[in-house]
Structures are given as structure tokens and as C-alpha cells.
C-alpha positions as CSV (number, residue, x, y, z in Angstrom):
1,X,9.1,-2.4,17.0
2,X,7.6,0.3,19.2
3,X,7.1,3.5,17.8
4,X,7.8,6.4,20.0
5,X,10.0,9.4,19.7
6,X,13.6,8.2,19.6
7,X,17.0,9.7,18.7
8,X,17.2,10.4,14.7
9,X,14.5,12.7,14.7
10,X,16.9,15.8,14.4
11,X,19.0,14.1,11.8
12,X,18.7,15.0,8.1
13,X,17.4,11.7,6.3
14,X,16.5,11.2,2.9
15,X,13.2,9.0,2.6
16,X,12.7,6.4,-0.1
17,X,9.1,5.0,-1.0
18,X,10.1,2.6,-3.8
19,X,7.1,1.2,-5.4
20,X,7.1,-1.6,-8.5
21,X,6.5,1.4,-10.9
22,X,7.2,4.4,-8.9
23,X,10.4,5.5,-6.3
24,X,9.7,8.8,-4.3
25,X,12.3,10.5,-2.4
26,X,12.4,13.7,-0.1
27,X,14.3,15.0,2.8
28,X,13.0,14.7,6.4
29,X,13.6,16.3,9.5
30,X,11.7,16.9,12.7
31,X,8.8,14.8,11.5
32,X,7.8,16.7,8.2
33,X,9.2,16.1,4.4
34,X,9.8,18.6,1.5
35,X,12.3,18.4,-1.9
36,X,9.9,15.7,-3.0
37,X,11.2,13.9,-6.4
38,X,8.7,10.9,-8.2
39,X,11.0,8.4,-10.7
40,X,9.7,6.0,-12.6
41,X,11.9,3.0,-11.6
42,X,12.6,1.8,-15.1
43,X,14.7,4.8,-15.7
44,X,17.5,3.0,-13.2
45,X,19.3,-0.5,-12.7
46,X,19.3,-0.3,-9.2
47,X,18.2,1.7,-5.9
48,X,22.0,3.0,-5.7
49,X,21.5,4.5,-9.1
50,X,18.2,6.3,-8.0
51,X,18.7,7.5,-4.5
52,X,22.4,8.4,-6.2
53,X,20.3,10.8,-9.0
54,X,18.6,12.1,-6.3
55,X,21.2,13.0,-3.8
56,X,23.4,15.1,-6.7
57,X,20.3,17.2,-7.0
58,X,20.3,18.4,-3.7
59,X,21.1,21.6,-2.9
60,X,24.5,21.7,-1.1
61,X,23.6,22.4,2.3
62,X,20.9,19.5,2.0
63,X,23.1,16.5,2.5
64,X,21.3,13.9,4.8
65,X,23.1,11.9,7.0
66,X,20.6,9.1,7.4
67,X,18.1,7.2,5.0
68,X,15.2,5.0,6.0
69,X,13.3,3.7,3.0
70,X,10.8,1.5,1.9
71,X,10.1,-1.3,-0.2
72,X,7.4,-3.5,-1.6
73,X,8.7,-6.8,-0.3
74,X,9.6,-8.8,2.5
75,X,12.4,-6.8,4.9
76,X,14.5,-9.7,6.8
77,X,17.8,-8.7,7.4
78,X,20.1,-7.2,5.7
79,X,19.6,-8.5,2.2
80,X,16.4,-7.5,0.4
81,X,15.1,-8.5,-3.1
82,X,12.1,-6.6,-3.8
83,X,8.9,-9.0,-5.2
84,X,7.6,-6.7,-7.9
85,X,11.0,-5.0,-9.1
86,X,14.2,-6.8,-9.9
87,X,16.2,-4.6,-7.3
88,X,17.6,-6.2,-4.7
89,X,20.2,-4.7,-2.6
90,X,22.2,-4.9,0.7
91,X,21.2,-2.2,3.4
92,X,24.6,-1.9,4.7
93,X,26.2,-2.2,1.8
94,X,24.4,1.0,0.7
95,X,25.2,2.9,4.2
96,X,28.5,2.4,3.1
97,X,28.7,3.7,-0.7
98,X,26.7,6.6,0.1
99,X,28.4,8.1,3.3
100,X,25.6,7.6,5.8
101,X,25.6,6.8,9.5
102,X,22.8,5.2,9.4
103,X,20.4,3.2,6.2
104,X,17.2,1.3,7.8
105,X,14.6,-0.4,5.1
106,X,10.9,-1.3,5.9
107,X,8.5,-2.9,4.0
108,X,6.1,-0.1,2.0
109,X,3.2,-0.7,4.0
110,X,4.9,-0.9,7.3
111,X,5.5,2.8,6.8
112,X,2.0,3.6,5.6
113,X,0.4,1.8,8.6
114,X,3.2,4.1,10.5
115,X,2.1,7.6,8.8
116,X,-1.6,6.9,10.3
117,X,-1.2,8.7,13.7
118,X,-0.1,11.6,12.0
119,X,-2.2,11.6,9.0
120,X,-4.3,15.4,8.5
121,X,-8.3,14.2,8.7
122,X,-8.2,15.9,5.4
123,X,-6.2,13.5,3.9
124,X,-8.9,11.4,3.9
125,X,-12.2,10.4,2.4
126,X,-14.6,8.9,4.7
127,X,-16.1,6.0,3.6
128,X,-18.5,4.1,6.1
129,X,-18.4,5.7,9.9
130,X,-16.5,8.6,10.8
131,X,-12.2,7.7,11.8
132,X,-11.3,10.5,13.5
133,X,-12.8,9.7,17.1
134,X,-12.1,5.3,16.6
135,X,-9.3,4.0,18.9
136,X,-7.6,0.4,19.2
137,X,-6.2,-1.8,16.5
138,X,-5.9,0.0,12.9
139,X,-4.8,-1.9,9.8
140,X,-4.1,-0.4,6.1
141,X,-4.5,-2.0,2.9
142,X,-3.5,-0.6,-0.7
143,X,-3.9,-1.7,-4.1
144,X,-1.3,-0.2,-6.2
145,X,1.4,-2.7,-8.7
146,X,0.7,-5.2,-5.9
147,X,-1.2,-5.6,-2.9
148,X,0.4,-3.9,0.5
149,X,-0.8,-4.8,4.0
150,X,0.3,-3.5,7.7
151,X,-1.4,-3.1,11.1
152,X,-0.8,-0.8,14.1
153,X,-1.7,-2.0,17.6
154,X,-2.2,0.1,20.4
155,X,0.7,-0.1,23.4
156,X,0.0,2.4,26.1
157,X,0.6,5.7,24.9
158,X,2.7,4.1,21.8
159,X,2.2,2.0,19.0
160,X,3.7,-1.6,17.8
161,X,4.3,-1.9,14.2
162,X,3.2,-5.2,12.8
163,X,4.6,-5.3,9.4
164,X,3.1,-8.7,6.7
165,X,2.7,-10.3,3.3
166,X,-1.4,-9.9,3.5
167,X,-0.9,-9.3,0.0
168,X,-0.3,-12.8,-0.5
169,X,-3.2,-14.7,1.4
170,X,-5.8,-17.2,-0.5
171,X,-8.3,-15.1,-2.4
172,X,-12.0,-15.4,-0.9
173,X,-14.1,-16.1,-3.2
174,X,-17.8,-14.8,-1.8
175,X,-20.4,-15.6,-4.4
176,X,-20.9,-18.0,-7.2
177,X,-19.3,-15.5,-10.0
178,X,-16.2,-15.0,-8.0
179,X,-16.1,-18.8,-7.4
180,X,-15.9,-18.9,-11.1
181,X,-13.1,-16.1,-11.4
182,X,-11.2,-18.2,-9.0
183,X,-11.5,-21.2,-11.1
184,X,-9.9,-19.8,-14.4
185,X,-7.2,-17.9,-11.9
186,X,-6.5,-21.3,-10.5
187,X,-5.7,-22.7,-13.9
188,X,-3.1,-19.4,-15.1
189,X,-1.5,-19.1,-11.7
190,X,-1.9,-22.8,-9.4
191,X,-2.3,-20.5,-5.6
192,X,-4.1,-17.5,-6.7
193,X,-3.5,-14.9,-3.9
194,X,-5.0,-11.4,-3.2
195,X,-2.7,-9.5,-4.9
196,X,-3.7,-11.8,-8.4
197,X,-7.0,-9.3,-8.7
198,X,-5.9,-6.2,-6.0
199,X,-3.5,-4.6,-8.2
200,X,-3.1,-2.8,-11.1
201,X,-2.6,-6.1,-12.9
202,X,-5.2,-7.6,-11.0
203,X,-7.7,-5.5,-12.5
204,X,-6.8,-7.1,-15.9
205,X,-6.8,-10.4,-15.0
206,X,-10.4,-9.8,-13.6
207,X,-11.2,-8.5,-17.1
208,X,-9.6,-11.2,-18.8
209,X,-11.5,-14.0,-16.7
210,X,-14.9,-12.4,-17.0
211,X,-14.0,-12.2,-20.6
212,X,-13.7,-15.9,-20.7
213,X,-17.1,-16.3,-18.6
214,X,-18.9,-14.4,-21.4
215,X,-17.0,-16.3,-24.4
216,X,-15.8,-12.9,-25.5
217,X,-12.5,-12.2,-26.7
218,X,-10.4,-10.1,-24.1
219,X,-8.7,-7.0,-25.3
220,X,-5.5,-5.8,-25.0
221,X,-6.1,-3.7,-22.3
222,X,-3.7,-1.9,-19.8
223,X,-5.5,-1.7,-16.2
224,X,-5.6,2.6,-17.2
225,X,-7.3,1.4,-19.5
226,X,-9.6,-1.1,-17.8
227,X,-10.9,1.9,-14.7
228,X,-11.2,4.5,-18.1
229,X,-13.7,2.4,-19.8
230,X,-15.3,1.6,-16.2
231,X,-15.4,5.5,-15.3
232,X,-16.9,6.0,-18.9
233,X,-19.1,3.1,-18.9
234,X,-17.4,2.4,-22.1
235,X,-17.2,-1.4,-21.9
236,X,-19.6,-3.4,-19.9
237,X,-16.9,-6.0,-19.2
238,X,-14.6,-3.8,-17.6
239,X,-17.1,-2.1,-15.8
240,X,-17.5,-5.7,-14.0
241,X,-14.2,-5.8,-13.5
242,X,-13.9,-2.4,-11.5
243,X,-17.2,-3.6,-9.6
244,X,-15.8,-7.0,-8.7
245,X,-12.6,-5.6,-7.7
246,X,-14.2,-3.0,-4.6
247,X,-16.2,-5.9,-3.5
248,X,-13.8,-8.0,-3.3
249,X,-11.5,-5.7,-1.4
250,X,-14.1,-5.4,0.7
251,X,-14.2,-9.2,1.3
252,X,-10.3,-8.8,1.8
253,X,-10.8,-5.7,3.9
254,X,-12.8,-6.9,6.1
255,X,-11.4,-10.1,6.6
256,X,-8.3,-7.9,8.2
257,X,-10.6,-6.0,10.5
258,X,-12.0,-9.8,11.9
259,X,-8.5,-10.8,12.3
260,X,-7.0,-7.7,13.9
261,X,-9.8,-6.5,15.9
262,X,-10.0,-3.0,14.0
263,X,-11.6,-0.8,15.7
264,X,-9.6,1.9,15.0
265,X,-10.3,1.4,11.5
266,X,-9.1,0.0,8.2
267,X,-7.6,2.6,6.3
268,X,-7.5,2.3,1.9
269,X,-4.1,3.1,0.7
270,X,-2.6,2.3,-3.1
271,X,-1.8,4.1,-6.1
272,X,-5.5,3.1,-8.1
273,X,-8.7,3.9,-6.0
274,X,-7.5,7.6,-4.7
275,X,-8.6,8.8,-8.6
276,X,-11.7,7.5,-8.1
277,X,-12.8,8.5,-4.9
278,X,-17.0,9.1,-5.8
279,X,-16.7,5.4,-7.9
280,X,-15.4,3.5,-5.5
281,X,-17.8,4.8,-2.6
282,X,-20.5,4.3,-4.6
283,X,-19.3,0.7,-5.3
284,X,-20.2,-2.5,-3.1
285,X,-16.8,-2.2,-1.1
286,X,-18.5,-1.0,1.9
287,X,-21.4,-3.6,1.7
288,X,-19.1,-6.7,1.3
289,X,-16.7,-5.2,4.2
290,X,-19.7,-5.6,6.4
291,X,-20.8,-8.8,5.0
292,X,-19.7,-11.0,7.7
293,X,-23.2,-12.9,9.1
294,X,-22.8,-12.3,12.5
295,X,-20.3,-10.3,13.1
296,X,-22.3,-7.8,10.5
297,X,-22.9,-5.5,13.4
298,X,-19.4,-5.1,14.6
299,X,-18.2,-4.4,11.0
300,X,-20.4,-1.7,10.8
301,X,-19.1,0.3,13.5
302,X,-15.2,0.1,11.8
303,X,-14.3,2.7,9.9
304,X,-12.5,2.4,6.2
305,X,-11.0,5.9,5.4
306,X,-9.2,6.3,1.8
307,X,-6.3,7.8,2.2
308,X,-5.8,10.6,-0.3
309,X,-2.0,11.1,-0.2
310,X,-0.9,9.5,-2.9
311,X,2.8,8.2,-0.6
312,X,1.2,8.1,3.0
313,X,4.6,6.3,3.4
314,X,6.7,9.2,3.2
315,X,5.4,10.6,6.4
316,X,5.8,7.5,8.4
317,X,9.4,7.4,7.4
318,X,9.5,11.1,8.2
319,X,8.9,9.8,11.6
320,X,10.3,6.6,12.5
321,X,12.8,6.5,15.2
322,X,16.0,5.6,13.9
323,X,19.7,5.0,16.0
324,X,22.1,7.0,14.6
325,X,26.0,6.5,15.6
326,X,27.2,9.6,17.5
């Protein structure tokens, strides 16, 4: 899909991020967003419930005539089941029962990687070399309830969306310790992807398994309450946890820059590390990202902004073309 500027644009839409935990919606036009509303998702059965709940609460002369939304999950076709949520819907069956012309649904981190070219430098942290002067290939990757991946490749003056399931590749183990993590992962899940230890969840099952390293017994623990003992330095265990988590998105981070050619940059998106901006770029993210043997050099020239919005995807659906019927 080629992203340019494309009939829609004028249209009143209502924009959907819908997260495992989180939906956020707000009304677009012209490429910017306001009337944002966060839900917690358990609060509804389905997305028709929610973007319903929404909708009534619009003033009346705010009634959109298209949606585009996202979702964390796979987007083929017309029927979509989300992978972290028990939502699953059909797109034209929900054009239809809420009187829109048009309803389009991409994955959640297709429209992060699509809110990059119009992302405010101040929406960012730097981390590693300066972004804002880096061209060519640009890929995004957030921890959040799962893991999201997406890419943007350079196509004259436009880009190509190349939406994925990076989430879901074989974790890298790159030391002895994290060989050992991988082990006891191995045995709870059989394939133990990315996602198993960059996600909120992930963050407790790195706990739980450096837990069982130590012989000590693992605590009930939330993954708030995993990064608050590692901010306070409250628990040792979990302060391993946090560590081994930036390194190995790092590992992960980088291995997306090799395979995409990222010079443009590899921009940090999710709902977990934007809190804890200082931590995580004092952490050995960066050092693992570059920790490639020969290719060390290269790495070090690519830059891996974190993004600070907390719903970068909002403004990418803000500004993907859409066809509307006339």
C-alpha cells in the first residue's frame, strides 16, 4: 500500500487504536485528531459496543462518515480476530450497522509505522544518534500487552507500508543467562517468541524465570508492579528483569534494522518504556542494538527514537488514504 495523499482526507472519520487493554478513539479530518476518548476494553463485549459508546457521545454535528481503525492482530480480509482480545469482528459487517461509507482496519503497528512521517521531533526522545536528518528504510517496534512490529520503505517521494507479525519471531537468546531464560520459557510455552518477554506479560515471565535461576520463590507480581520495584530498586530480581528486558529489545531491535536496512531509524513505540524514558536510556538497549560483530559500525550510525505519544497510531490513521463512495 502506498501512502500518498488520496481522496478521504476531507471526510469526517472516527479513528480506532484498539489495544489488548486499551481502545482509543477520536475524530479526524484533514490529517489532525481531537475528541480523544481512552476505554479500557473490558468494559465492552465487542468493538460494535465501544466505537457505539463512543459515537452517542459525539456532539451532533460530529458524525463521521468513515472509520479506519486498528488492531493488534493479523488484518487479512474482511474477518479479523484480534490475538490478545477476544474481539473479533467483520469490517463490512460493521460499515453496515453503523451507517458509514466506508470502515478500513489495519494492524496497530501498521499505523504507528504510518504516523512516523508526520511525527513532531518533540515527540520523541533521542536515544543513540540524532533521527531527524536519517532517510531510507524506518521500522517501529513497541512493547505494550504484546509485542507490535511495522516498517516503512522509501518509494520516490512516497512511502510503502509493510505491515508483520515481528512480534512473533524466535527469541534471540545473546548470552549464557538469556540461554537459560529461554530454556525454562521453552518448557512453559514449546516456541517461545518475542512477544513471551516484550510485553507487559513478558516482563513477568522474565521475573518468574530468573526467579527459578536463583531458587527463589516468585511473587505474585503484576508487570506495574515488576518496573515499580525496578524504578525503586526495590527487588533485586525484578530489577534483572527490567535490565534483561532493554537488552533484549535491543537484540530484537536491532535484529530489524539488519533485516530492513534502517537507516532511517528504528523508532521505540508501546505503552511500557515511554514512563521510563531516563531508565531505559541508561539501560543496555542501546549497547545490545549495536552488538552485531561486524556490522557494529553500521548499527551505530541508526537511530532508535522513543516515541513519546502514548497512540502514535492515531495520527497515522488520521492520515491514511481511504476510498470513500461518492
Amino acid at each position: 500500500m502506498n501512502v500518498t495523499a488520496s481522496a478521504g482526507l476531507d471526510d469526517l472519520r472516527v479513528i480506532g487504536d484498539i489495544g489488548g487493554t486499551h481502545a482509543r478513539f477520536a475524530l479526524a479530518q484533514h490529517g489532525a485528531y481531537s475528541h480523544e476518548r481512552r476505554s479500557d476494553v473490558g468494559k465492552y463485549n465487542s468493538l460494535f459496543e465501544a466505537m457505539q459508546d463512543y459515537l452517542a457521545a459525539l456532539p451532533p454535528d460530529k458524525k463521521p462518515s468513515v472509520a479506519v481503525i486498528d488492531v493488534a492482530g493479523p488484518v487479512r480480509g474482511d474477518k479479523i480476530k484480534m490475538t490478545n482480545l477476544a474481539w473479533s469482528f467483520s469490517a463490512e459487517d460493521m460499515r453496515q450497522r453503523l451507517g458509514l461509507k466506508a470502515f478500513r482496519v489495519l494492524n496497530d503497528f501498521a499505523a504507528a509505522a504510518l504516523s512516523i512521517p508526520y511525527l513532531p521531533k518533540a515527540d520523541c526522545f533521542a536515544i543513540g544518534p540524532d533521527h531527524a536528518g536519517a532517510k531510507g528504510p524506518i521500522g517501529v517496534i513497541g512493547p505494550g500487552t504484546g509485542l507490535g512490529v511495522g516498517a516503512l520503505v522509501p518509494n520516490g517521494d512516497r512511502w510503502t507500508l509493510i505491515p508483520g507479525e515481528g512480534g512473533h519471531v524466535s527469541l534471540p537468546p545473546s548470552n549464557e543467562m538469556e540461554d537459560r531464560i529461554l530454556v525454562i520459557l521453552r518448557k512453559r510455552f514449546g516456541h517461545v517468541s518475542a512477544e513471551r518477554v516484550l510485553s507487559g506479560v513478558g516482563l513477568v515471565n522474565l521475573y518468574q524465570a530468573l526467579c527459578e535461576i536463583e531458587g527463589a520463590m516468585a511473587a505474585p507480581l503484576t508487570p506495574a508492579d515488576v518496573t515499580d520495584h525496578a524504578m525503586r530498586g526495590t527487588d533485586p530480581t525484578c530489577v534483572k528483569a527490567f535490565g534483561h528486558f532493554c537488552e533484549i529489545l535491543g537484540t530484537v531491535a536491532g535484529d530489524l534494522a539488519l533485516t530492513l536496512g534502517a537507516t532511517g531509524g528504528i523508532y521505540i513505540a508501546g505503552g511500557i518504556l515511554l514512563r521510563f524514558k531516563e531508565a531505559f536510556a541508561a539501560s543496555g538497549f542501546r549497547a545490545q542494538f549495536e552488538s552485531k560483530g561486524r556490522f557494529r559500525e553500521w548499527l551505530q550510525t541508526v537511530p532508535t527514537p522513543l516515541i513519546l505519544e502514548e497512540s502514535p497510531a492515531l495520527l497515522g490513521l488520521a492520515n491514511v488514504p481511504i476510498e470513500v463512495d461518492a
